[in-house]
KOLVEXZA-460841 format. One line per field, with one value per residue (C-alpha): x, y, z; residue number from 1; residue in one letter. Coordinates in pm, whole numbers. Example, Ala and Ser with C-alpha at 12.3 -4.5 7.8 and 13.67 -1.06 7.14 Angstrom:
east <- c(1230/1367)
north <- c(-450/-106)
up <- c(780/714)
k <- c(1/2)
r <- c(A/S)
//
This chain:
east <- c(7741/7599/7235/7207/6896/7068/7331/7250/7292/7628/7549/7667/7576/7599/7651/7450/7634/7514/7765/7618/7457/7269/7475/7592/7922/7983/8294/8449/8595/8913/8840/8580/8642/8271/8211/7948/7992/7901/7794/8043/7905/8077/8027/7951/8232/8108/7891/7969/7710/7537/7622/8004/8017/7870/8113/8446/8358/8316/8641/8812/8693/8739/8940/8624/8606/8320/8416/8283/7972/7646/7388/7038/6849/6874/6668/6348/6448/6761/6807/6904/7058/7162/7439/7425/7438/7826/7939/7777/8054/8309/8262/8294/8471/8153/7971/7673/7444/7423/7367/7139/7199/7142/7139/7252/7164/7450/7568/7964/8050/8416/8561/8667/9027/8906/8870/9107/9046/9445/9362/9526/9347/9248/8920/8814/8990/8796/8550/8263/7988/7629/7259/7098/6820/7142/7247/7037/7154/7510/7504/7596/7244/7198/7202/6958/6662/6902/6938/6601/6498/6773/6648/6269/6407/6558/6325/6194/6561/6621)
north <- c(10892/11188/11255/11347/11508/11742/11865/12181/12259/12395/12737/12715/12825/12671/12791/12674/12813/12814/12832/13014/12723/12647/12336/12348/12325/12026/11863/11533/11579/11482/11281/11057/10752/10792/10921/11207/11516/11868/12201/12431/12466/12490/12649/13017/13182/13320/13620/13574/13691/13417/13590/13646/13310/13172/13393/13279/12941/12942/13093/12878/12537/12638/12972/13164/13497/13729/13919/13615/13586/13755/13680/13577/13456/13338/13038/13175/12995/12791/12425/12144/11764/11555/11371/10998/10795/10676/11051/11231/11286/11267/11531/11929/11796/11631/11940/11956/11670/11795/12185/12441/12602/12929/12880/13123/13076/13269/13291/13262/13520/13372/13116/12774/12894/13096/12776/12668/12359/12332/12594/12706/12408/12201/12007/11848/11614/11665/11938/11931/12110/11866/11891/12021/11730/11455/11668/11472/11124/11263/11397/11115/10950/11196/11509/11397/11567/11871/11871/11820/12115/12324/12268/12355/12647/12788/12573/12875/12956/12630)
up <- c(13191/13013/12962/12595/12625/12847/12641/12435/12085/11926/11740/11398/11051/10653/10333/10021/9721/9380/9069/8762/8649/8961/9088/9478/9656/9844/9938/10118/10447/10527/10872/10705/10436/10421/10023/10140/10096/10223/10218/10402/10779/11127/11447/11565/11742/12089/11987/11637/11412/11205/10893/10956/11084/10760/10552/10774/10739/10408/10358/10628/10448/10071/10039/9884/10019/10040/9721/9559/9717/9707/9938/9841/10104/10442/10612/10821/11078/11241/11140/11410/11368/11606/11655/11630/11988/11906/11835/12100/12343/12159/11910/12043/12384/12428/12466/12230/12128/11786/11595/11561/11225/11019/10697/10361/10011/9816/9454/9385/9152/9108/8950/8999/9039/9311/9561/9719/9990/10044/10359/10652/10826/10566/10601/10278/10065/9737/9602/9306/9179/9222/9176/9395/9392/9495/9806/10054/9899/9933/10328/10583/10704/11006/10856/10543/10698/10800/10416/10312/10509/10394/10047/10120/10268/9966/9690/9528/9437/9305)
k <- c(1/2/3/4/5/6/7/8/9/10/11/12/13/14/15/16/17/18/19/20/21/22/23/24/25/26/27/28/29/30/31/32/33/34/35/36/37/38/39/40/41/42/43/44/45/46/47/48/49/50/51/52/53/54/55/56/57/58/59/60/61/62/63/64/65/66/67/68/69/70/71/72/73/74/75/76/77/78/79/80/81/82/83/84/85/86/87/88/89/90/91/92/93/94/95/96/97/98/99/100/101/102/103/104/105/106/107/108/109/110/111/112/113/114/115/116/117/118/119/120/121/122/123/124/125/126/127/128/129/130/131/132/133/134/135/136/137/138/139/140/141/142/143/144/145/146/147/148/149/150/151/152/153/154/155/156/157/158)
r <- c(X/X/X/X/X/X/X/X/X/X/X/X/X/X/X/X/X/X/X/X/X/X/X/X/X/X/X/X/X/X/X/X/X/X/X/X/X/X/X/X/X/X/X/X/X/X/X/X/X/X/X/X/X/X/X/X/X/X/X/X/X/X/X/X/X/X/X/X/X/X/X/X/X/X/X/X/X/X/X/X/X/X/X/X/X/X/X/X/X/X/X/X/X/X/X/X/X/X/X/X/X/X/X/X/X/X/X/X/X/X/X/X/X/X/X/X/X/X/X/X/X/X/X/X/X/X/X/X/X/X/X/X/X/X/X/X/X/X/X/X/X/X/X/X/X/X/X/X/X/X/X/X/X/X/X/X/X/X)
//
């Protein structure tokens, strides 16, 4: 049996974009029935810059590329969740008890045309533009706080 304690966080990073009228990204994955949704996030390739990792993601999960982004702020500091008891160990090979996060604040300059969830490796089954203020009643239970402080993190952009 695994100590969870032990096990270390999983570097990753998010994305909180912002349409032109100040509504966020979010989306439905595809390996949950759960009806939460997201902000794009996922793990830090090994020495992968927090930045580039947030930008490949982002593309990876909802075909925006960076020529519709600008970036306008960046969390002060890294994020962390943990993983609930009954997923630790079986998520990430096992290998992580949960993430530590860097978080961007970004503006799409595109258009909805310009996403595209039907990826390479498709991870979401649905996509919509939300208030801000819902996102932590939308995020599965365990990442609410992770939410919460991503929103006091970028409040005065709000």
């Amino acid at each position: 049996m695994t100590d969870n304690n032990a096990l270390l966080y999983r570097p990753a990073a998010g994305v909180m974009l912002l349409n032109r009228e100040g509504k966020v990204f979010v989306a439905q994955r595809l390996d949950s029935t759960l009806e939460a949704w997201q902000m794009p996030q996922g793990g830090l390739d090994e020495g992968e810059d927090a930045q580039a990792g947030a930008l490949r993601e982002l593309e990876e999960e909802t075909g925006i590329g960076a020529e519709h982004v600008e970036i306008l702020s960046r969390a002060p500091a890294e994020l962390y969740y943990d993983l609930p008891e009954d997923l630790v160990g079986k998520l990430w090979k096992g290998k992580w008890r949960g993430q530590r996060q860097s978080w961007f604040l970004c503006r799409f300059t595109g258009t909805d045309e310009d996403v595209n969830i039907q990826t390479a490796h498709p991870e979401f089954r649905a996509w919509k533009w939300a208030d801000p203020a819902e996102l932590p009643a939308m995020i599965v239970p365990f990442k609410r706080k992770l939410y919460e402080d991503v929103m006091e993190a970028f409040r005065d952009w709000l």
